[in-house]
DRENPA-3360 file (N, C-alpha, C; in nm, 2 decimals, always signed):
BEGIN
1 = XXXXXXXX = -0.51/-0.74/+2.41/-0.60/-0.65/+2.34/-0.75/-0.67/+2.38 ~ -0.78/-0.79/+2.39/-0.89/-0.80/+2.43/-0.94/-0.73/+2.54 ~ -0.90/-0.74/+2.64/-0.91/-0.64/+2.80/-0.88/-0.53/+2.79 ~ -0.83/-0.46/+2.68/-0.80/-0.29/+2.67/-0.92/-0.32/+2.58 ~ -0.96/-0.38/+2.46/-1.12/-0.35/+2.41/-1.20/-0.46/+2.43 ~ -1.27/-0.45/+2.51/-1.37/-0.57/+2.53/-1.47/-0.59/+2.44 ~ -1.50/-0.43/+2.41/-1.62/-0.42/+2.32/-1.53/-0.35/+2.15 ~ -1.60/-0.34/+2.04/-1.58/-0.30/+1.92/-1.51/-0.16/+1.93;
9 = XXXXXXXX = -1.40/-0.09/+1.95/-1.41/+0.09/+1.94/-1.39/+0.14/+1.86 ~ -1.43/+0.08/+1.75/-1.45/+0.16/+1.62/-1.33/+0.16/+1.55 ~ -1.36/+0.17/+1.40/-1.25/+0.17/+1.29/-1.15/+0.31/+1.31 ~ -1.25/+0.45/+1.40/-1.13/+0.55/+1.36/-1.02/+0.50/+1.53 ~ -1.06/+0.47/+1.59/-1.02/+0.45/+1.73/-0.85/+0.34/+1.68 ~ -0.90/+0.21/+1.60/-0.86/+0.13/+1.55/-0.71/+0.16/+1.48 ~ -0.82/+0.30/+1.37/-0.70/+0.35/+1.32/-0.56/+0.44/+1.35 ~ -0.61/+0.50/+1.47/-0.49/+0.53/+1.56/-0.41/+0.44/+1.62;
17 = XXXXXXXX = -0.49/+0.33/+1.68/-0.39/+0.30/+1.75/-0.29/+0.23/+1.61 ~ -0.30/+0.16/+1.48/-0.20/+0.14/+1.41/-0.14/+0.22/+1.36 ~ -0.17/+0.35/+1.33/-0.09/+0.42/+1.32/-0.01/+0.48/+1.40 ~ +0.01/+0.50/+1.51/+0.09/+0.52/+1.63/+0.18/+0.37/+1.63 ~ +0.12/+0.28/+1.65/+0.21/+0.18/+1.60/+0.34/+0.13/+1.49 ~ +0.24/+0.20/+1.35/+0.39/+0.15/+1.25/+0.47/+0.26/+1.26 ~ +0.40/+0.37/+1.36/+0.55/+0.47/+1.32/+0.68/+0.37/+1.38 ~ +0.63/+0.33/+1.46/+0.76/+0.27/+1.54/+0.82/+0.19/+1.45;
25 = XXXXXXXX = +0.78/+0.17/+1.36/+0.91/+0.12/+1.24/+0.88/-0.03/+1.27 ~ +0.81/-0.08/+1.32/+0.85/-0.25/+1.33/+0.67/-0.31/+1.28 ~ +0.67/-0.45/+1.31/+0.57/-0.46/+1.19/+0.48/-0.55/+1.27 ~ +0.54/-0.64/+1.36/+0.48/-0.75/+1.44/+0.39/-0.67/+1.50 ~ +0.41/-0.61/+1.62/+0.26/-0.58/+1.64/+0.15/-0.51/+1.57 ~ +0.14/-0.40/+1.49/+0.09/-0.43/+1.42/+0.01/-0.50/+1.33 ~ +0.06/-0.58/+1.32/-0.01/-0.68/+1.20/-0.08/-0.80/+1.32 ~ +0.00/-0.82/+1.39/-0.08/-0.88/+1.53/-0.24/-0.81/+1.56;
33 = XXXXXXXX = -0.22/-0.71/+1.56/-0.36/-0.59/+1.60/-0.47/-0.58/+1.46 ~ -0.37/-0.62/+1.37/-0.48/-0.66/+1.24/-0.54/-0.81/+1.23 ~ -0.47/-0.89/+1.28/-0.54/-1.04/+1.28/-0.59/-1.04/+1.42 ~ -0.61/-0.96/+1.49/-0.69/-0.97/+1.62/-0.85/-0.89/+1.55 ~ -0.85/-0.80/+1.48/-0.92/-0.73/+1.44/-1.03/-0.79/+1.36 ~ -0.95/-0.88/+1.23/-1.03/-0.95/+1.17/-1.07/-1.10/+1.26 ~ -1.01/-1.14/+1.39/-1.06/-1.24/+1.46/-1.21/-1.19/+1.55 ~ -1.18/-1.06/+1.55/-1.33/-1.00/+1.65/-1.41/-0.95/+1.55;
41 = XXXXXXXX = -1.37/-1.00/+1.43/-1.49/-0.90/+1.33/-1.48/-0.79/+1.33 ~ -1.35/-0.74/+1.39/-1.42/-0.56/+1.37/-1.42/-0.51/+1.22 ~ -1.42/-0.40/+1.19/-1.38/-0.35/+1.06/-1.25/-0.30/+1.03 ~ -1.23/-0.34/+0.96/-1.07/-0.39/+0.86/-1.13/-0.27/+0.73 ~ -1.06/-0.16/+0.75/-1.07/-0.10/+0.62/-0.92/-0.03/+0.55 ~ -0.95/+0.06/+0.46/-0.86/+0.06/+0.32/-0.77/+0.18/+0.46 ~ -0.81/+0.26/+0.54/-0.69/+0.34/+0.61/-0.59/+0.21/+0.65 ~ -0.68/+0.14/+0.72/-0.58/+0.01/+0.79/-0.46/-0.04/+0.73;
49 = XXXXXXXX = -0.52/-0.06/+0.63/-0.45/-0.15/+0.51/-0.33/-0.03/+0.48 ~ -0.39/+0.07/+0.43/-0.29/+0.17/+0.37/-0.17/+0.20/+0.48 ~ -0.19/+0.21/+0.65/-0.10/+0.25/+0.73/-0.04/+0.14/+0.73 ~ -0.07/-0.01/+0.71/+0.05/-0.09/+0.74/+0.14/-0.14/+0.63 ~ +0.09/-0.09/+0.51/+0.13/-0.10/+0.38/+0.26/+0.02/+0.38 ~ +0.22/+0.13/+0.46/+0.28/+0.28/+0.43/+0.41/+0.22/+0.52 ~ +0.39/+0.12/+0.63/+0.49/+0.09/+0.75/+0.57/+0.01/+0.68 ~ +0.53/-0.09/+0.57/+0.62/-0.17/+0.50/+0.69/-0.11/+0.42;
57 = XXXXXXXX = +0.67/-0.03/+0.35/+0.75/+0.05/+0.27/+0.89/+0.11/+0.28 ~ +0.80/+0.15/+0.47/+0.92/+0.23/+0.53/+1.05/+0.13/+0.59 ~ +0.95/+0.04/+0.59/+1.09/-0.06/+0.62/+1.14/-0.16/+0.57 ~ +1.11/-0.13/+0.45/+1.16/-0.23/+0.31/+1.06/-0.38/+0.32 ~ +0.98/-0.43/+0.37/+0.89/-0.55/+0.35/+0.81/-0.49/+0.22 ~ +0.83/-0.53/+0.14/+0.82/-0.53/-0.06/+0.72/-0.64/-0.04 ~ +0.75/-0.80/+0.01/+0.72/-0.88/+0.05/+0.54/-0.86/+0.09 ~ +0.56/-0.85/+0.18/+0.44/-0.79/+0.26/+0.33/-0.74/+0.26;
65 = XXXXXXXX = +0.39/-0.62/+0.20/+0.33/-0.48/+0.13/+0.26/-0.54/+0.02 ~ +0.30/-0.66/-0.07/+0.19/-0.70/-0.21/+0.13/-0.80/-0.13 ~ +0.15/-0.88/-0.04/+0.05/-1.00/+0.03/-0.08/-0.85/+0.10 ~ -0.07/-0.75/+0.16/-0.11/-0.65/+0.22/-0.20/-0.63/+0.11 ~ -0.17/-0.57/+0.05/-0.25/-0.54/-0.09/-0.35/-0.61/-0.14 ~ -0.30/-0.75/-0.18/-0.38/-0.84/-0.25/-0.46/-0.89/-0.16 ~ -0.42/-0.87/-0.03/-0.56/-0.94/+0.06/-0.69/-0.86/+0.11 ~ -0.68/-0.75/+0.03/-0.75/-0.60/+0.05/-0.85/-0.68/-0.02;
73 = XXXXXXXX = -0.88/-0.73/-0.15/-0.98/-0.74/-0.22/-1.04/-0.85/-0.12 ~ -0.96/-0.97/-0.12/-1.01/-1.10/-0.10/-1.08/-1.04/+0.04 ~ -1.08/-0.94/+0.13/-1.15/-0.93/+0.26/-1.24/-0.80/+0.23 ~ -1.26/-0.80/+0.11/-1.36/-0.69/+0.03/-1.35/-0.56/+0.10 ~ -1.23/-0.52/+0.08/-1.20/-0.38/+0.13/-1.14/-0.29/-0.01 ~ -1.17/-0.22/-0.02/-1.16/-0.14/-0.17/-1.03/-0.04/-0.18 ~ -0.95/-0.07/-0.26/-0.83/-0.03/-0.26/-0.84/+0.11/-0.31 ~ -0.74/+0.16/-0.27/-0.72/+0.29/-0.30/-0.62/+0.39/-0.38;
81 = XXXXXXXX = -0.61/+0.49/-0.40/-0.49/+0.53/-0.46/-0.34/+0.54/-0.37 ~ -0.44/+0.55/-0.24/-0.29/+0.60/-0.13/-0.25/+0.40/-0.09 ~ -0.31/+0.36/-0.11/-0.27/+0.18/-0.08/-0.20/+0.14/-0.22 ~ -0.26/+0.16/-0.36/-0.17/+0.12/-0.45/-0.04/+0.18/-0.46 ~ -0.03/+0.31/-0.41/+0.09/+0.40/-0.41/+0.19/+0.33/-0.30 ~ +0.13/+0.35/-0.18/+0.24/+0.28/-0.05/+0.28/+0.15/-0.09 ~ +0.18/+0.04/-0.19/+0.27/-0.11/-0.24/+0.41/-0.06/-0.35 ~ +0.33/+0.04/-0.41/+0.48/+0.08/-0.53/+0.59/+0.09/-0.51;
89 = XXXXXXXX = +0.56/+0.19/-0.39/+0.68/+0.29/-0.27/+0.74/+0.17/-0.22 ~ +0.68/+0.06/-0.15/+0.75/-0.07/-0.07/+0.84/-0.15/-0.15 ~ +0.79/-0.15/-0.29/+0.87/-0.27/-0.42/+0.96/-0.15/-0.47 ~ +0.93/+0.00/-0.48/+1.05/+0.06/-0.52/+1.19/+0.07/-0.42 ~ +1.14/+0.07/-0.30/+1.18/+0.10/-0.19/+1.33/-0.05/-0.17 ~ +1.22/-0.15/-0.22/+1.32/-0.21/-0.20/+1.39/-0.30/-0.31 ~ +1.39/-0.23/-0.43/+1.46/-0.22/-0.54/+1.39/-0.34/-0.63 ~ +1.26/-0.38/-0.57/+1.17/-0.49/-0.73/+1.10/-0.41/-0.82;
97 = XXXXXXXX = +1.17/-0.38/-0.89/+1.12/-0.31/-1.00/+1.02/-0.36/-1.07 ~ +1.05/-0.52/-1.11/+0.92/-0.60/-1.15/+0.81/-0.60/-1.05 ~ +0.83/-0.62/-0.96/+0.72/-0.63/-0.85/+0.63/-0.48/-0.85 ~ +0.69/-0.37/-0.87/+0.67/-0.26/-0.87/+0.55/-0.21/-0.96 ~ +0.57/-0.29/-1.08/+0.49/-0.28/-1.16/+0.35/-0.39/-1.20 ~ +0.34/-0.48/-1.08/+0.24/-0.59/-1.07/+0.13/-0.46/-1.02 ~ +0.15/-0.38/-0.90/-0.01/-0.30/-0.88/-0.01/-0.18/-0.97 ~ +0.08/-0.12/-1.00/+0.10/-0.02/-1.15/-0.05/-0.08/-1.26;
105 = XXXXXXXX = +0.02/-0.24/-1.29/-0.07/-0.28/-1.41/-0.21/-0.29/-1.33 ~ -0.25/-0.36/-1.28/-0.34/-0.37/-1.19/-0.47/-0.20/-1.14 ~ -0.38/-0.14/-1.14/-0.48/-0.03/-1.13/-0.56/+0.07/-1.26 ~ -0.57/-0.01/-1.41/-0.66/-0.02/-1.45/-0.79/-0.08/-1.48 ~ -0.79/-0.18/-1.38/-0.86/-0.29/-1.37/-0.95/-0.30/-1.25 ~ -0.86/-0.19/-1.18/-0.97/-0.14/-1.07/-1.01/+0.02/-1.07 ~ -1.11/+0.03/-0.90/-1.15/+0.15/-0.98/-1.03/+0.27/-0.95 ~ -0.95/+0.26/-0.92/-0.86/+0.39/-0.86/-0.77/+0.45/-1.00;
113 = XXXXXXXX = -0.72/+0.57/-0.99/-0.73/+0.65/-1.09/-0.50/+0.68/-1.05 ~ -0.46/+0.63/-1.14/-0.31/+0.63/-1.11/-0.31/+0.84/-1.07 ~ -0.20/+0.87/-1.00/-0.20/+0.98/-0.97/-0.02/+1.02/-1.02 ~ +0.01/+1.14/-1.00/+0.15/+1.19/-1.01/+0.26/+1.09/-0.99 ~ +0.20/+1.06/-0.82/+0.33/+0.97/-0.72/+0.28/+0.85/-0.74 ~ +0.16/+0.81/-0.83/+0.16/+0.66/-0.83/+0.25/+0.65/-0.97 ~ +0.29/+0.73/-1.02/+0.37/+0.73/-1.18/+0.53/+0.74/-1.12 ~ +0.54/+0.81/-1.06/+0.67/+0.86/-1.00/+0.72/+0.75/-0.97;
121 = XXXXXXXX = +0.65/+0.67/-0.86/+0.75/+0.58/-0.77/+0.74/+0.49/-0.87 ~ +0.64/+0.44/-0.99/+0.69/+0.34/-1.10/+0.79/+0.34/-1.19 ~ +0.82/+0.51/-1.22/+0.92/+0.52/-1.27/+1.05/+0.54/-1.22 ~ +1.04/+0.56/-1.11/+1.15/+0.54/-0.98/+1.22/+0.42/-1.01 ~ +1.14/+0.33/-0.97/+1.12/+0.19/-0.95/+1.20/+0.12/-1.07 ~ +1.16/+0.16/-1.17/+1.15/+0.09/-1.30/+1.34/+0.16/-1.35 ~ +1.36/+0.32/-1.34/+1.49/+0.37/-1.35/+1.60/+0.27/-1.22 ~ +1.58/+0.24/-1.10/+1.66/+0.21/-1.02/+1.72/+0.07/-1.08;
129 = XXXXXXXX = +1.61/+0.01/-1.11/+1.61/-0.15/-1.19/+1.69/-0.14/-1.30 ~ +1.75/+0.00/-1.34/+1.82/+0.02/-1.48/+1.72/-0.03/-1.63 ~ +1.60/-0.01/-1.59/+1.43/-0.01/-1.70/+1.43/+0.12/-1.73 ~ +1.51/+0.20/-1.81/+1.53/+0.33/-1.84/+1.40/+0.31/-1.96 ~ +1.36/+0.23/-2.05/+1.27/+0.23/-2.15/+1.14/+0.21/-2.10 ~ +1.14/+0.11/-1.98/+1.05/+0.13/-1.90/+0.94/+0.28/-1.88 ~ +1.06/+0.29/-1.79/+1.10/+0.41/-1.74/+1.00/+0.56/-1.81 ~ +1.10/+0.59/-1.90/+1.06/+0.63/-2.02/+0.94/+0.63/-2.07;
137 = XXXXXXXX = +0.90/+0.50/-2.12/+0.74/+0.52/-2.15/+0.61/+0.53/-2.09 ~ +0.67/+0.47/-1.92/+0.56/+0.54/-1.82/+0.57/+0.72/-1.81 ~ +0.72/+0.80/-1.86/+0.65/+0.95/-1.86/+0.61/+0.96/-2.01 ~ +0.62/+0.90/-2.09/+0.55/+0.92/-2.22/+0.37/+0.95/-2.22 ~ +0.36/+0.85/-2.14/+0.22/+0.81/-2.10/+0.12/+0.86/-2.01 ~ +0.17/+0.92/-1.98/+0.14/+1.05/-1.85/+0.04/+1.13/-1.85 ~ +0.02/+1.21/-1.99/-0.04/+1.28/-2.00/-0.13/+1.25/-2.08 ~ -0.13/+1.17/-2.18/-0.22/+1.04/-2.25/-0.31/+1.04/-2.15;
145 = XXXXXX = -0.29/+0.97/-2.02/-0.42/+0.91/-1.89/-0.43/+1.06/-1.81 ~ -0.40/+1.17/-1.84/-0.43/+1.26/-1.76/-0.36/+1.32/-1.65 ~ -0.21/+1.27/-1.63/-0.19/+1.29/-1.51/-0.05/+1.36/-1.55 ~ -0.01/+1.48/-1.45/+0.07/+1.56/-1.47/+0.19/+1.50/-1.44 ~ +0.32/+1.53/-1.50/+0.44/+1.47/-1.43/+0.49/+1.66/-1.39 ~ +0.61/+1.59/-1.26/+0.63/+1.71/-1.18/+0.79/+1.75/-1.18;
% end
């Protein structure tokens, strides 16, 4: 990596190439190209995070996808709605229903604003786990915080 960038080429440059990356469904490089990234100081921001979070999901690292997340703050990068949603999608995805609901609770504590699909895949999540009451009271609650169910 170093001799294909010698110099900084920028976060949007950055962010193609990982996204051309996790399509490929695999995670190592990737995440390689992120700890090269944060070794050269470049900028590590919330797209970054969100495409390799979106690539865990797709390939069941649940795992991953909350270490991904939680290391967003600690490297003071500001999370987002499409990053709390891709960790949901990754713990629904791969059937932790509890886990599912650690950034659920967590996103009123920050600043991001729960959306449709960040309700959806909790209550996904939460139905798959057989949390039907769960379930349940995340669409009770819906419209209470403003957000439409579909």
């Amino acid at each position: 990596l170093d001799r294909a960038f010698p110099r900084d080429p920028g976060p949007r440059v950055l962010t193609q190439l990982l996204g051309g990356l996790t399509k490929a469904h695999a995670l190592d490089l990737p995440l390689l190209v992120m700890s090269w990234q944060e070794v050269r100081n470049f900028e590590v921001n919330n797209y970054h995070y969100s495409a390799m979070i979106t690539a865990c999901a797709r390939t069941g690292e649940w795992k991953k996808a909350l270490q991904l997340c939680g290391s967003m703050s600690q490297n003071k990068v500001e999370c987002n709605t499409f990053s709390f949603n891709a960790t949901i999608s990754a713990c629904e995805r791969g059937g932790e229903w509890e886990k599912a609901l650690s950034p659920f609770r967590a996103v009123p504590q920050s600043k991001v604003a729960p959306d449709t699909v960040t309700y959806n895949s909790t209550i996904s999540a939460c139905a798959k786990g057989g949390k039907w009451e769960e379930a349940l009271h995340l669409l009770r609650v819906m419209p209470q915080n403003k957000v439409e169910s579909d």
